[in-house]
N, C-alpha and C positions, 0 to 999 in steps of 0.2 A: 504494500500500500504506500509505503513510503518512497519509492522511486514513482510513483502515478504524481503524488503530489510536489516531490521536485520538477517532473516532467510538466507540469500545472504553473507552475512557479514563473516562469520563463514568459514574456508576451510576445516573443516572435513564434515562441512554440505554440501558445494558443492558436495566433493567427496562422500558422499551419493547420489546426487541427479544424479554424473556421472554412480554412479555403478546403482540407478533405469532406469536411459537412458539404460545404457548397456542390462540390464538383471532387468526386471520389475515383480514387485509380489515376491519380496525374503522375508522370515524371517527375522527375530533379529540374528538368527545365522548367515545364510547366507550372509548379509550385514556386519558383524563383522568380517566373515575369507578373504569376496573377499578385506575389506580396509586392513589390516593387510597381507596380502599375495600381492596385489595389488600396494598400496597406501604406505606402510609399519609403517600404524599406529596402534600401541599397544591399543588401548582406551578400558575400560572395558564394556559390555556388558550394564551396565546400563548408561554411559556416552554417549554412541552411541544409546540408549533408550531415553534419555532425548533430545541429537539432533534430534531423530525423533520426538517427542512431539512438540521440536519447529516447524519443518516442517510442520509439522499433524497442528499447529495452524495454520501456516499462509496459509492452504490450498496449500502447493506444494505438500504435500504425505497424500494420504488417505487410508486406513486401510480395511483390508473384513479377517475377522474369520472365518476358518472353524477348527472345534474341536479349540483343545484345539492349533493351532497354527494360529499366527497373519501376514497375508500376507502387504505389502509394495507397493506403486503404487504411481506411479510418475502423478501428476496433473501439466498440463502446465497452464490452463488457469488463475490462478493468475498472471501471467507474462505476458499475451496479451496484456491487458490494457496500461503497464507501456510502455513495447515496441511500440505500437500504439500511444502513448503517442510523442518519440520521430521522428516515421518514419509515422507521417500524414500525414506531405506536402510534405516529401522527396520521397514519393512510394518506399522505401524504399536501392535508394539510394544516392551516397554520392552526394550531388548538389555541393559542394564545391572543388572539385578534380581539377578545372582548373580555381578558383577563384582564386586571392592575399590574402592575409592574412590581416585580415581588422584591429587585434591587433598585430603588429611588437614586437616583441620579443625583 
């Protein structure tokens, strides 16, 4: 769980994992022009290479070759758990919307 949320941590990684939401199965190129056209971040081709490696670890982006080019896919199920985590008892909503505030500011 903890390499999900370093992999979290990072905003050029989210904006990876927004453009795999967007448009799933891109290249290293394709992911490099939509952030930089998109997103308007410059990062070079290997530094957006090693953000996906971190991804690729913590299981949110898994990888399928064909020839010589490397497709990108967004994997959710590392995130269920942690989400599940917080919205077990809640059925996933807010139970506290018309509570008091139990810690006063």
């Amino acid at each position: 769980m903890g390499d999900v949320f370093k992999a979290l941590a990072d905003p050029t990684r989210r904006a990876i994992l927004d453009e795999l939401t967007d448009r799933n199965g891109q290249t290293l190129f394709e992911i490099c022009a939509r952030l930089t056209t998109k997103h308007g971040l410059n990062s070079s081709r290997q530094a957006i290479s090693q953000h996906l490696d971190v991804l690729e670890n913590a299981g949110l982006v898994e990888t399928r070759r064909d020839g010589r080019y490397k497709f990108h896919h967004l994997n959710t199920a590392p995130l269920e758990p942690i989400v599940a985590r917080w919205l077990k008892n809640s059925g996933g909503r807010n139970n506290h919307a018309n509570q008091p505030d139990e810690h006063p500011r």
